[in-house]
Every structure is written in C-alpha cells, then in structure tokens.
C-alpha positions, 0 to 999 in steps of 0.5 A: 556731287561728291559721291558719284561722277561722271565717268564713275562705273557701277558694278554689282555689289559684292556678297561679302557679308557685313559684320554687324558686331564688333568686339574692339582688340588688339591686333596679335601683330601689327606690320611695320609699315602700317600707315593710313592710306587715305582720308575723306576729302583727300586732306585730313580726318577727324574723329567720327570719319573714315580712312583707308589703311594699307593694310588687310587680311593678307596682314593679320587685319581682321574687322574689329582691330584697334590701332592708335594713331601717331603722326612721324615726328619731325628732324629738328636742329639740336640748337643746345648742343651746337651753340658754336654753329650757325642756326642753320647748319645745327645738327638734326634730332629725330623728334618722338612720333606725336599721338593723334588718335585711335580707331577701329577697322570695321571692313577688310579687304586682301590688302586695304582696310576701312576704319572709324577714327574713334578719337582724337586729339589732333588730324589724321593725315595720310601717312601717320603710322599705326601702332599697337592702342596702348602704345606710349611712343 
C-alpha cells in the first residue's frame, strides 16, 4: 500500500546501468547549498535508509560520494550578555550546525541524487546541509 497507488503511472525502466561497486570518498567540491531534499515517509531518516539529495552529476556527484550530515543550528538569545534586557527581547547568537550522520550517494541523476544514511547519531531532516566527511563544524 505505500509503494504503488492508485493514480501512480508505470514507465519502462531505464537502461542506466547500476553501479555494482562502490569505492567510498570524498567528493573534489561540494556545492554550497547541498542540502537533503527528501526522507522516506516524508519525516525523518535514520541509518540504513535513503534520502534524496538536490544534488547530482550537473554538481560534481558521482555514486560513491561521502557527505556528513549536519542539522542548521539554531538563533538563541545571548541571555549573558544582555542580563539588563527582558529574556524575550535578548539578542540572537547563531548557534554552531549540529553533526548528525554520514552517507554515501549510491545513484545519480543530472540533479537529484539517492544515498544511504550509513551512520547517525541523531534524525536526518529534510534541509540538513552536507558537508565534506571530515568536517568538524
């Protein structure tokens, strides 16, 4: 019931061969608004599961790519240094992006791209960006 629907159409299958090895690295640039498009279920992903990218070939992604994954950190009020002011009119403090996971992109398309959640340590969301797998913020 959750894969195919009624209404859904049925198109042959393309002759884009698979990859049937994949050898994990870095990607040699990584755009700068490379985000997760999409998560199973539409909520969130954890490891073991796919998300679509919007990002592909046209971008330098090839099948093999690694990524970690970091959620946008928050605006907090700086309550410190603004102890004169009321809590809610404190000012904001961009908080550091929080690490989530990593995958690897095993298909490709011109602008969208699939990968596996390899590992995480928290839920992948639609619009975490994607950063170089060594990244430390």
């Amino acid at each position: 019931g959750r894969e195919i629907r009624i209404g859904d159409r049925v198109l042959p299958s393309e002759a884009q061969p698979y990859d049937l090895h994949f050898y994990p690295r870095a990607p040699d640039r990584i755009p700068d608004n490379a985000q997760v498009m999409a998560v199973a279920d539409g909520i969130q992903a954890g490891p073991r599961l796919v998300v679509a990218l919007n990002v592909g070939a046209r971008d330098g992604i090839r099948n093999g790519h690694v990524f970690s994954i970091w959620h946008g950190g928050a605006k907090r009020g700086d309550y410190i240094a603004n102890t004169n002011r009321l809590a809610g009119n404190a000012d904001k403090v961009q908080m550091p992006d929080d690490f989530v996971g990593q995958l690897m992109v095993f298909r490709t398309f011109d602008k969208v791209s699939y990968a596996l959640v390899m590992e995480g340590i928290r839920p992948v969301h639609r619009g975490d960006k994607l950063k170089h797998p060594d990244a430390t913020e």
